[in-house]
Residue, then its C-alpha position, 0 to 999 in steps of 0.5 A: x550729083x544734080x537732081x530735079x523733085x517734083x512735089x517735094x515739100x511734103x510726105x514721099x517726096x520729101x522724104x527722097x529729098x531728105x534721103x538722097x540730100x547727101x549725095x547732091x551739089x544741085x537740086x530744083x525742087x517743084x510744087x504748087x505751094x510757093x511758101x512752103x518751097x521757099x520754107x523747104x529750099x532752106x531747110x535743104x540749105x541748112x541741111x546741106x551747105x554745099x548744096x545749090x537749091x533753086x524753086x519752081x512754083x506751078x500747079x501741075x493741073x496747069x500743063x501749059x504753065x508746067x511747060x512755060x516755067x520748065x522751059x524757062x529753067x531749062x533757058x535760065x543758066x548760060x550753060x546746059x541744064x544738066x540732071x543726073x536724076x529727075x523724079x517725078x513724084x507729085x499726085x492728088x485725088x479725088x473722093x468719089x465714084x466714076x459715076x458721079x465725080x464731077x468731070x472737071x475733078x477727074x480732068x485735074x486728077x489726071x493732069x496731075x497724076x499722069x499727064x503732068x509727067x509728060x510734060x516734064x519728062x519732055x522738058x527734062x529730057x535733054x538736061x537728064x541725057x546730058x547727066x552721069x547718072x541719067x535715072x528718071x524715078x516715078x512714084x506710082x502706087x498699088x492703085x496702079x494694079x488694083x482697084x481703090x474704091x474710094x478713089x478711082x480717078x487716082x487709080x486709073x491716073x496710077x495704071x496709066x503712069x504705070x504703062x507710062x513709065x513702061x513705055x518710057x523706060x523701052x524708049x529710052x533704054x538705048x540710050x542707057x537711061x532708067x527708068x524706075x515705076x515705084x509703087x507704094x501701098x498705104x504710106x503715112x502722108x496727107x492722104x490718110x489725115x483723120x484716120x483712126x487706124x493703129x501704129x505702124x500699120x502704114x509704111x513710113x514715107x522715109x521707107x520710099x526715100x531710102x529705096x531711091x537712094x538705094x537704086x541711085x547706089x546700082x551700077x550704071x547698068x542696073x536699073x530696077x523697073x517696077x518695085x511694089x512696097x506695101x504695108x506688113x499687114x497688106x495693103x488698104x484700098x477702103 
């Protein structure tokens, strides 16, 4: 199985990595840290010798370099890129209120949580059509039903990735490819550094791993259209 990453060298997109590892012969992994990809790339390798493991290094907020680079990959390999899955998993956040974020902050949310998945998902397209499988998995959030105060640019971005993934998954139906909206509650990665809050009170990135390799495991007709996993004791939007 081939698959493509995006922000997979830490938190919930590692974790999917690491889940889905076992099944994979080929794997492109993307984010902004060049070292860290590099660092990751050989972490996979060891874990899976079989496994051919290539980088894309790109700041998502950049659209036009996300497209260049994507299309380069795409151009790379003398035969058609194939991909059985894509998940697109990347996101960033901003503090502050509507009133007062400054614009430039709110633009770079956005590219990043939203509109960097149409971008990839028009550059990927063609290797996912070509695919067994054909899934594209997108990591939203329950910020995408409800509102989070702290960080409100990061909830609109996460409700319009959610009406994004439904458009998506209408359009591409008929073509029998899924299309998958995930959306965790409070989950333990870096956007929770520095807080004082008791064990296990957030989900563990591993729990959003193990769902997508469970709906790479479906019958080819099944898809899972939206899955919301929060915490036991509910979510925290403060």
């Amino acid at each position: 199985m081939k698959g493509f990453i995006t922000g997979a060298t830490r938190g919930i997109g590692w974790a999917i990595t690491e889940a889905v590892l076992h099944r994979l012969t080929e794997l492109t992994i993307l984010a902004n840290d060049k070292e860290r990809l590099d660092v990751v790339a050989d972490k996979i390798r060891a874990l899976n010798k079989g496994c051919k493991v290539e980088v894309i290094s790109v700041d998502l907020a950049d659209l036009d370099s996300l497209s260049r680079l994507l299309r380069e990959w795409m151009a790379a390999e003398p035969q058609p890129r194939v991909l059985d899955f894509a998940v697109l998993n990347a996101g960033t956040y901003t503090d502050g209120n509507l009133a007062e974020i400054p614009i430039e902050s709110y633009v770079r949310d956005l590219n990043i949580n939203l509109n960097s998945h149409l971008v990839a998902t028009q550059e990927l397209l063609p290797a996912v059509r070509l695919g067994s499988r054909r899934r594209i998995f997108i990591t939203g959030s329950t910020a995408a039903y409800e509102p989070y105060p702290l960080v409100p640019s990061y909830g609109i971005a996460k409700a319009g990735l959610r009406a994004f993934a439904g458009n998506l998954r209408v359009e591409l139906a008929q073509e029998r490819i899924g299309v998958s909206f995930i959306a965790p509650g409070g989950t333990l990665t870096d956007m929770w550094a520095g807080e004082d809050l008791p064990p296990r009170r957030l989900l563990e990135p591993k729990d959003i791993g193990v769902l997508v390799d469970a709906c790479l495991s479906l019958s080819e007709q099944a898809v899972v259209e939206q899955l919301i996993v929060v915490p036991m004791e509910g979510d925290i939007h403060e």
